[in-house]
N, C-alpha and C positions, 0 to 999 in steps of 0.2 A: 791314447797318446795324442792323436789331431787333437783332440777336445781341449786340450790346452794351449796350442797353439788358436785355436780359432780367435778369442778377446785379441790378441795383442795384434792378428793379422784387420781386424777390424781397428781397433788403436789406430795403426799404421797408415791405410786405407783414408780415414777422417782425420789426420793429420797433412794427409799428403794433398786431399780435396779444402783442406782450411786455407790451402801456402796458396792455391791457384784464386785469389782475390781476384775481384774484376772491377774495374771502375764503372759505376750506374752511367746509363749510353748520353743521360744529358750535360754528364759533366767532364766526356770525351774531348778531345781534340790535342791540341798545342799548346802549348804557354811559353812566356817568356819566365824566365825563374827572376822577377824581384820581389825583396825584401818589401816588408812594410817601412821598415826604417829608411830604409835609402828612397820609395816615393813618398816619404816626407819631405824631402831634402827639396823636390819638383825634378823637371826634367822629363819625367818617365811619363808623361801624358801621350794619351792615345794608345797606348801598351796593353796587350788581349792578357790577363792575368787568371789565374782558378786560386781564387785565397779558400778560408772556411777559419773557425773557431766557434765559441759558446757567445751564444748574444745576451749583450749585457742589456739592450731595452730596444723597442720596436714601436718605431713612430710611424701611422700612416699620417697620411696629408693628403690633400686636394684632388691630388693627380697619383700622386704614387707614394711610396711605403720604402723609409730609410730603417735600416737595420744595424747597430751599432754595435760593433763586433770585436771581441778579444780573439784575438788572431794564434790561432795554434799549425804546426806544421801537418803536413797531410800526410796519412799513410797510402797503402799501395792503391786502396778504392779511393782516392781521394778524400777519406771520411779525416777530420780532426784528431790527432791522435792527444789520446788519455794526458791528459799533463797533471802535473803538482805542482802546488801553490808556488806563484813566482817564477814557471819556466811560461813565458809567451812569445812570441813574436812582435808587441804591443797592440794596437788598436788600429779597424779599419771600416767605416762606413761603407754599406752597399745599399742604393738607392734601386727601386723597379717599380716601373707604371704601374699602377693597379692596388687595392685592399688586400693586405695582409694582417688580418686578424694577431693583436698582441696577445691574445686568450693562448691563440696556439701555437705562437711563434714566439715562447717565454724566454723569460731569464736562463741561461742556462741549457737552452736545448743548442744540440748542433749543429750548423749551419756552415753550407760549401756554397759558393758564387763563382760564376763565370760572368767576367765582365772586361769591361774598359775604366782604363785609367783616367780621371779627369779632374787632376787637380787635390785638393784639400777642403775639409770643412774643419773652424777651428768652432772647440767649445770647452766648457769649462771640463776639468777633471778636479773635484777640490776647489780648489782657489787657482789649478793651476791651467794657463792656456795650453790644451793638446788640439795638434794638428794631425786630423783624422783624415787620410789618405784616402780620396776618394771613388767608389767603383759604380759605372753606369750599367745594372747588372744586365746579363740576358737570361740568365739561368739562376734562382732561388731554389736550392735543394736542402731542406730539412732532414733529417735524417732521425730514424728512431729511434726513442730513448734507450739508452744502453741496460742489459740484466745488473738487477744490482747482486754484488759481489760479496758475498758471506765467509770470509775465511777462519779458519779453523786451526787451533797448536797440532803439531802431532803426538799422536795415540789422543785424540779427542775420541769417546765413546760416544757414535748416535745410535740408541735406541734403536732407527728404521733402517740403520744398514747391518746384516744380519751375514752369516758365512756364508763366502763367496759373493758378495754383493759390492764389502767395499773393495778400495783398490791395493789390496795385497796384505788388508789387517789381519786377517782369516786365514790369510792362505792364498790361493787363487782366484782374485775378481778379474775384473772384465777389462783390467788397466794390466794385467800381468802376475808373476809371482814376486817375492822378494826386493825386488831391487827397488817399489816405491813401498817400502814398509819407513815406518815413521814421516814420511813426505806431506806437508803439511796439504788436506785436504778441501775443496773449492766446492763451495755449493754456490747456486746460481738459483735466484730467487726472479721469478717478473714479476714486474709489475701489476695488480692487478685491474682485472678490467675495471671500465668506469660503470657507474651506477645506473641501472635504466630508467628510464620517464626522468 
C-alpha cells in the first residue's frame, strides 16, 4: 500500500523544491521597476535597473561589448521568461568594458543586465528610427540554453515507456494513478554536447 503512495510523495517534494527559485547572487539587489518604453521617453537617467531578454546581435568595440537586446519580462530568478511571437517589452541596448565573444553571446540566447540608465542610442530597425534605451551594465549574465521541449497528443504510444514507467497510461507511474491518464505527455530533450578537437 505505501508503495503507491511513494511516486506522488516524490512528484510532490520536486514540485514544492521547483516553486523555491532563487535569483543567481550577481543579479541580487534593488531595482527601480521602469519600463523599457517609458526610458525612451528620457528622464529615467542615472536609474539602477535589472532588465534581461534574447539578444538580437553582439557588437564588441574598442573598449567595450554592446548587447542589443529584445526585452522580455523576468521571472522569479530574474531569468527572461519564455514569450511568443509578438509579446515583448521592445528593445534595449546594454553596453560593459571588456570582449564579449558574439560566437557565444548569439542571436537568441538569454541575457539579464544589471546596470544604469544613460540616456538612448538610436539606430535603424528597417527603415525605421528606434530609440534603444540605454544601460551602462555592471553585471552581464548569460544564462543556459533552455531543454528543448518535445510535446506529445494524448495516448501517444512510446515504444520506451513500458508499464508503470509512464505517467498513469499503465496504470501506476511515477506521476501517480488515473487522474493524468490521457494528459498530454512532455519529453525533455538537451541539447547535445559539442564536438571535441
Amino acid at each position: 500500500m505505501h508503495a503507491l503512495y511513494r511516486p506522488l510523495t516524490l512528484a510532490t517534494a520536486l514540485a514544492l523544491l521547483g516553486g523555491c527559485a532563487t535569483i543567481p547572487k550577481p543579479l541580487e539587489g534593488t531595482y527601480t521597476d521602469v519600463s523599457t518604453t517609458s526610458a525612451q521617453q528620457g528622464g529615467a537617467g542615472g536609474t539602477h535597473v535589472r532588465w534581461g531578454g534574447e539578444i538580437i546581435r553582439t557588437e564588441p568595440g574598442q573598449q567595450q561589448t554592446c548587447f542589443y537586446i529584445l526585452a522580455r519580462p523576468l521571472d522569479s530568478q530574474a531569468r527572461p521568461r519564455v514569450g511568443t511571437a509578438g509579446e515583448t517589452d521592445g528593445r534595449f541596448v546594454a553596453c560593459r568594458a571588456g570582449f564579449y565573444d558574439p560566437e557565444v553571446f548569439t542571436r537568441g540566447r538569454e541575457l539579464t543586465v544589471t546596470g544604469t540608465l544613460h540616456g538612448t542610442v538610436t539606430e535603424k530597425v528597417g527603415e525605421y528610427d528606434y530609440a534603444y534605451p540605454r544601460v551602462e551594465a555592471d553585471v552581464v549574465y548569460l544564462w543556459p540554453t533552455r531543454p528543448i521541449r518535445v510535446d506529445y497528443p494524448p495516448g501517444f504510444y512510446d515504444p520506451f515507456w513500458g508499464p508503470g514507467f509512464g505517467p498513469g497510461y499503465y496504470g501506476y507511474g511515477p506521476w501517480g494513478y488515473s487522474p493524468y491518464w490521457g494528459r498530454p505527455r512532455v519529453i525533455v530533450v538537451r541539447p547535445p554536447p559539442p564536438p571535441k578537437g
